[in-house]
C-alpha positions in Angstrom: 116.0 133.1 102.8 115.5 129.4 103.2 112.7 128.9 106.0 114.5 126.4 108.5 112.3 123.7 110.2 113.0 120.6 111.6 116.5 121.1 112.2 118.8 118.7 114.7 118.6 121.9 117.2 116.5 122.0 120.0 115.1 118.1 119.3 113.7 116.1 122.1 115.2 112.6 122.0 112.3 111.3 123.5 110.7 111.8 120.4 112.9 109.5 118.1 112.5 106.9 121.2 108.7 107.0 120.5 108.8 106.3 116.8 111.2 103.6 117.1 108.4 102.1 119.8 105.8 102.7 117.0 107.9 101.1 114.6 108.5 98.0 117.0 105.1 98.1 117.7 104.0 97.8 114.1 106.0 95.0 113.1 108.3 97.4 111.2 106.3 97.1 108.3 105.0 100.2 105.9 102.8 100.0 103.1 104.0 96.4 102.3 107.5 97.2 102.7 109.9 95.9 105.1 112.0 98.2 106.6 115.1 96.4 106.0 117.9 98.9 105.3 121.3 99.8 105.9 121.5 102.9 106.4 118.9 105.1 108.4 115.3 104.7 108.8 114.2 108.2 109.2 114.5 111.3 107.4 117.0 113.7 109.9 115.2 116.8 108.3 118.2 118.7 107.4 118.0 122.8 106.4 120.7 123.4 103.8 122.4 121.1 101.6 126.4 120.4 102.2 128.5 122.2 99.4 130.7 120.4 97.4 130.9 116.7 97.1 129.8 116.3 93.5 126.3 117.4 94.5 126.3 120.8 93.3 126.7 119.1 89.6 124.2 116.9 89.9 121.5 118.9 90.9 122.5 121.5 88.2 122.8 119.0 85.1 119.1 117.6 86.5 118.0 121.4 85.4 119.5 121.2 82.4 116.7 122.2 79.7 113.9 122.5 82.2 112.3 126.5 82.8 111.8 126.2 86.5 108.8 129.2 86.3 106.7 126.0 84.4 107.8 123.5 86.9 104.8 122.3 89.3 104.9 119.5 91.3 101.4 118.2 90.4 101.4 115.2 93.4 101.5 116.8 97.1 99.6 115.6 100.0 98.3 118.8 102.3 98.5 116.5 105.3 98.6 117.5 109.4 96.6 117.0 112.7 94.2 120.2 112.7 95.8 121.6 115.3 95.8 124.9 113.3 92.1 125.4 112.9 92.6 123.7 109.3 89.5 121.7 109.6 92.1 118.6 108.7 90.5 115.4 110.2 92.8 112.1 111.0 90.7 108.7 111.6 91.5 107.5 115.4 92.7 104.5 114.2 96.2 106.0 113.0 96.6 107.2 116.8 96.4 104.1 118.3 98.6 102.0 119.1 95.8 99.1 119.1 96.0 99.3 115.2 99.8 98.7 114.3 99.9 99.5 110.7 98.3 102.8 110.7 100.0 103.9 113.8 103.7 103.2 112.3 102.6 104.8 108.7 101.0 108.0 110.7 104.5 108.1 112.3 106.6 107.5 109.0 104.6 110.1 107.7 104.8 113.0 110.2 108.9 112.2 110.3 108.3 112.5 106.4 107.1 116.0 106.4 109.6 116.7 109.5 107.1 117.4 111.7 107.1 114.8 113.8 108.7 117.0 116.4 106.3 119.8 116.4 103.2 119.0 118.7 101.0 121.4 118.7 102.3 122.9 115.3 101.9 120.0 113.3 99.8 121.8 110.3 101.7 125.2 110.3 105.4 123.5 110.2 104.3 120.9 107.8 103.7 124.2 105.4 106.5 125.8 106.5 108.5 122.8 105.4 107.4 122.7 101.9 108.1 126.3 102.0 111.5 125.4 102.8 111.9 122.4 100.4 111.1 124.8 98.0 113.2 127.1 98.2 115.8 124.3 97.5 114.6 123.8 94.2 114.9 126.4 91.5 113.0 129.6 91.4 109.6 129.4 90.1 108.9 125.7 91.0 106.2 125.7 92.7 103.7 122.3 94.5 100.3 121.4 93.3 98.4 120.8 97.1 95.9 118.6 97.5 92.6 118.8 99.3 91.0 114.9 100.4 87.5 114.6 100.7 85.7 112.1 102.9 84.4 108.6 102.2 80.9 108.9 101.3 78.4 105.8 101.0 76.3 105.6 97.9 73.8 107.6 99.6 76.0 110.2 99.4 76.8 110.4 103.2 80.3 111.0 104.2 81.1 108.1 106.8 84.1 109.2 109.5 84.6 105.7 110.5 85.7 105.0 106.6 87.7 108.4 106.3 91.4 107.9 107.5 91.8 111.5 106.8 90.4 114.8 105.5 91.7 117.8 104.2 89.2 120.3 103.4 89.1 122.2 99.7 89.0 125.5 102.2 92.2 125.0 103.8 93.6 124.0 100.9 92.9 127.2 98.9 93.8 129.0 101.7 97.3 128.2 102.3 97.5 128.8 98.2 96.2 132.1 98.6 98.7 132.9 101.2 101.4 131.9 100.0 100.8 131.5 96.0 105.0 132.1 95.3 105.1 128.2 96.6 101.6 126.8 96.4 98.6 125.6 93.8 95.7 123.6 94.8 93.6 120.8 93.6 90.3 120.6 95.4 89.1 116.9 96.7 85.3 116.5 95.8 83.4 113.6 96.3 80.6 112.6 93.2 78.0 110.8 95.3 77.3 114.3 97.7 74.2 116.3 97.0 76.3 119.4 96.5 79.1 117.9 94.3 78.3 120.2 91.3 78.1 122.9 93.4 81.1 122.3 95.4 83.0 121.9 92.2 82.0 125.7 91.1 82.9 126.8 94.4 86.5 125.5 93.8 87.1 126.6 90.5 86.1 130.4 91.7 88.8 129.5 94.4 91.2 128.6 91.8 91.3 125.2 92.1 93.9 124.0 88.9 92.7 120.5 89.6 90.3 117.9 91.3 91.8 115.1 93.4 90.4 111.4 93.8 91.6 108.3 95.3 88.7 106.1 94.3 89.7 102.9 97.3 89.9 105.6 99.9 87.1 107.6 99.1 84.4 104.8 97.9 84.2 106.2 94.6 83.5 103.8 91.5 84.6 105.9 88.8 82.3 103.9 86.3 79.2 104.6 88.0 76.4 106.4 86.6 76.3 108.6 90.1 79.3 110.1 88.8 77.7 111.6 85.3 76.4 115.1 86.7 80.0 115.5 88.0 81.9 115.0 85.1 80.0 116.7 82.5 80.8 119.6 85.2 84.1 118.4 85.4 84.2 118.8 81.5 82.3 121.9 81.4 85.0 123.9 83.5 88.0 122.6 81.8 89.7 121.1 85.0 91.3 117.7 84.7 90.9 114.9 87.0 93.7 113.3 88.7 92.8 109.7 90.2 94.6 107.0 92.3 95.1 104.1 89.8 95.9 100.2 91.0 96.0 98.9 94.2 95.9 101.5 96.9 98.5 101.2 99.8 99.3 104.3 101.8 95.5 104.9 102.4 93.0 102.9 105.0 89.8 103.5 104.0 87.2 101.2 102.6 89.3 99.0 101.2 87.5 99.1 97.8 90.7 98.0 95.8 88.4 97.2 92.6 87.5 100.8 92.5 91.4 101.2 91.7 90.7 99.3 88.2 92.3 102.0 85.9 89.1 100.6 83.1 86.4 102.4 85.4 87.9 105.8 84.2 86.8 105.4 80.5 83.3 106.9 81.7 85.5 109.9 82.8 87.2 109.9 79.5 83.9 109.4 77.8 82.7 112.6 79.0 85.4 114.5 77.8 87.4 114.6 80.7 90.8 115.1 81.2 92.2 112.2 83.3 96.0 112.1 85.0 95.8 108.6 86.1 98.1 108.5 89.0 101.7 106.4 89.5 100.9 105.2 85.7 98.4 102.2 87.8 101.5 100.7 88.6 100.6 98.3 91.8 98.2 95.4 91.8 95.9 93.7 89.9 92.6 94.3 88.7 89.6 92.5 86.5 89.9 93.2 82.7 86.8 94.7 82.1 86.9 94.9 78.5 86.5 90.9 78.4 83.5 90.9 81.1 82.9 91.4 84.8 84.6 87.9 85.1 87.4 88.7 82.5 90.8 87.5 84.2 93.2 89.5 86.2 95.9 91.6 84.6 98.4 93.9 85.8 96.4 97.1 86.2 100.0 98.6 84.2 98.8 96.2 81.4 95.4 98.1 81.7 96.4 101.5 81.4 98.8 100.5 78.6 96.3 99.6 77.0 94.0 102.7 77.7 97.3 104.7 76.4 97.4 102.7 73.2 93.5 103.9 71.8 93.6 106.7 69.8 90.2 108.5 71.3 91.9 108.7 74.9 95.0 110.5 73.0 94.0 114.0 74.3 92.5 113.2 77.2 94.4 110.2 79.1 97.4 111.5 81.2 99.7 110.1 84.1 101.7 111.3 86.7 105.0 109.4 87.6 104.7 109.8 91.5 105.5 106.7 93.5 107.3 104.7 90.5 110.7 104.7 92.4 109.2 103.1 95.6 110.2 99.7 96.3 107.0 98.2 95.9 106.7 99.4 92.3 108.2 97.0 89.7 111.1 98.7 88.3 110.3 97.0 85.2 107.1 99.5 85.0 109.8 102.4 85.4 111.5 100.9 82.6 108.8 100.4 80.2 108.0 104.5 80.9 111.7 105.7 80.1 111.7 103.8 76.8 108.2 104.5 75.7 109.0 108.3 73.9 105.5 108.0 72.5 103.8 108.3 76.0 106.1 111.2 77.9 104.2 114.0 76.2 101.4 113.0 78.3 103.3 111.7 81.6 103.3 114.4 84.3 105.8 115.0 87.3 104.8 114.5 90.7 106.4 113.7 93.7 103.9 112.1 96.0 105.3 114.1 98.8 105.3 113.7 101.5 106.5 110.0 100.8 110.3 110.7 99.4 111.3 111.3 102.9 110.3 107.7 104.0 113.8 106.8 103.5 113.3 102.7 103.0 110.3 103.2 100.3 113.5 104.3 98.0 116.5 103.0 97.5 118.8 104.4 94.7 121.5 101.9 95.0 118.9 99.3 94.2 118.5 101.2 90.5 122.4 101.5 90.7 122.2 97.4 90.7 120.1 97.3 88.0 122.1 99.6 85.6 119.9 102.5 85.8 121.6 105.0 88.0 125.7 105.6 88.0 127.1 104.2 91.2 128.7 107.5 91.9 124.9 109.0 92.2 124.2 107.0 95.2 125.6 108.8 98.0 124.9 112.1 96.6 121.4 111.6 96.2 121.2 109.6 99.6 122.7 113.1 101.2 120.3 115.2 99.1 117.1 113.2 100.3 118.1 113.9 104.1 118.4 117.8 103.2 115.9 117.7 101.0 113.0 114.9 100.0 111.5 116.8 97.1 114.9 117.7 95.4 115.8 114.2 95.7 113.0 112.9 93.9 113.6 115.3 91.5 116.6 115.0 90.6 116.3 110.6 91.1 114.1 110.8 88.0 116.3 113.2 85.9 119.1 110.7 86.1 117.4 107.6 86.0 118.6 106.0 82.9 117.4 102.7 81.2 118.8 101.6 77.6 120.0 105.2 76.8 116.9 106.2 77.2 115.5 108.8 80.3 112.4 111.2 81.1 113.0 114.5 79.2 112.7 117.8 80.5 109.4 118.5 79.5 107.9 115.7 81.7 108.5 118.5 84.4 107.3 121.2 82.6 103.8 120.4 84.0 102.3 123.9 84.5 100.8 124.9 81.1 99.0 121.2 81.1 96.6 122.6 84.7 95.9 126.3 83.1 92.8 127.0 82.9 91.9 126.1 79.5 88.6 128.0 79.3 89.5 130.9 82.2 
């Protein structure tokens, strides 16, 4: 039985009020992306999908060929307010109104995750929602979690005013452990602390299928020799890495966007390390290393294309495809993936949930225009995304099409690629 959260029954209108304010008050701006859309802004956080309509076949022929049992969702933010006891921290600034931006994304996001009507639940009906979303996919598939560790200074000192949020490895595991039929985990680990070594033990004991970075957020230069101890660890236990590639939007932090140069990860790689660079590095700009600390700016896509293209990454480089359908992504980038069939044995699904419900970051009928989606899709994915954000971005991707080319079935096949490998 479908868990049903965030339904239209029993919502206080006041609360829809306050995130239009928030918006209003933010300059209706998220991420870089203006808000400018016909339809609705926010996600109405429907429980069951409407029957009939055409949608029933199109999220059937999007299964077509996949084995749900190895489908896992290997990009999920474990996000909420700690007002479980989770330990979950959220910076002050994304609370006040005296700082705009993060204010309107901390509202975008809790309407996201449908839980922006739940004070004083936030944490347990953001789970219960994935729960939910789940059990609208196909039975088996299952959502890689992800655990956030804090900024830490080179000293190896975590920093609060520098964190905008934290999700500890232990709650993490935990709501994995309770409820494993939905949930994996990938712990957050930061290689500056002390204890980073010994954290990342701790983790893999807990069953940890994966360690989380986002390099811009966290103050993490991937190419630094600080980071050595960790990876040869990292190595040792077989777990792969996934990192935050490219200009970094969706997080405040320390606003380290060179640490998002997709180069910096060759130390990774050069220990052996299984990287899944994330979104494919598909936003910004970044120095090309390879010709110099003052080599020119590139495309950090161009970067990690060329990363792909060197035959001693071949078994260890990886991607994930979350975020390429946002608007700020060049759909370009998302066409150079679909026709690239020598890359998708390494490119991994993932959702970036909670960030499909932002209903303005993605706009099908803007692939429609380009020739990439049939025009008939369009309002049956539009009505999927409000019942459900994570089968919308599923099934987005399976019919994204670009010069008869489009992302095979074993792109979402990702869960043999995070077994333990030496377990």
């Amino acid at each position: 039985m479908a868990r049903v959260v965030g339904q239209g029954a029993g919502r206080k209108p006041h609360r829809r009020s306050f995130l239009v304010a928030g918006m209003v008050a933010g300059g209706v701006v998220l991420s870089g992306v203006v808000t400018k859309h016909r339809g609705a802004l926010f996600n109405n956080c429907r429980a069951s999908l409407p029957q009939g309509g055409g949608i029933e076949r199109l999220v059937h022929s999007a299964w077509a060929g996949i084995d749900p049992a190895q489908f896992l969702d290997c990009h999920v933010h474990l996000v909420g307010t700690g007002d479980s006891g989770s330990g979950i921290e959220v910076n002050p600034q994304m609370e006040s109104l005296f700082h705009p931006l993060q204010y309107t994304q901390r509202l975008f996001y809790l309407n996201a995750g449908c839980v922006h009507d739940a004070p004083g639940r936030v944490d347990e009906s953001y789970v219960e929602r994935m729960q939910n979303l789940v059990d609208g996919l196909a039975p088996g598939a299952r959502l890689l979690l992800f655990a956030f560790d804090r900024f830490h200074d080179t000293t190896g000192r975590a920093d609060p005013a520098l964190t905008s949020f934290y999700t500890p490895n232990a709650y993490a595991r935990q709501i994995a452990a309770r409820h494993p039929q939905y949930f994996a985990w990938a712990a957050s680990i930061h290689p500056y602390r002390a204890d980073c070594v010994e954290q990342l033990a701790a983790a893999v004991e807990g069953g940890a299928l994966a360690v989380k970075w986002l390099p811009p957020a966290m103050g993490i230069d991937p190419s630094s020799a600080q980071c050595d101890r960790f990876y040869t660890a990292l190595a040792a236990h077989g777990l792969p890495l996934i990192s935050h590639a490219g200009e970094e939007k969706a997080v405040r932090g320390s606003d380290r966007q060179a640490f998002g140069n997709p180069l910096l990860l060759r130390r990774a790689l050069d220990h052996g390390v299984r990287v899944v660079v994330a979104h494919c590095a598909s936003l910004g700009e970044a120095v090309d290393l390879d010709r110099g600390a003052n080599g020119p700016q590139l495309p950090c896509f161009a970067l990690f294309s060329r990363m792909m293209g060197e035959a001693r990454y071949e078994k260890l480089l990886y991607a994930d495809i979350s975020a390429l359908t946002q608007r700020n992504r060049s759909i370009a980038v998302l066409q150079t993936l679909l026709e690239r069939g020598e890359w998708q044995a390494r490119l991994l699904n993932g959702s970036d949930y909670p960030l499909p419900g932002i209903v303005p970051l993605i706009l099908p009928d803007e692939f429609a225009a380009h020739g990439m989606l049939a025009p008939t899709a369009v309002p049956l994915l539009e009505a999927i995304r409000q019942h459900n954000p994570l089968l919308f971005d599923f099934v987005l991707k399976r019919h994204l099409a670009w010069r008869g080319h489009r992302f095979p079935p074993a792109i979402f096949e990702t869960r043999s690629f995070f077994e333990r490998k030496n377990a």
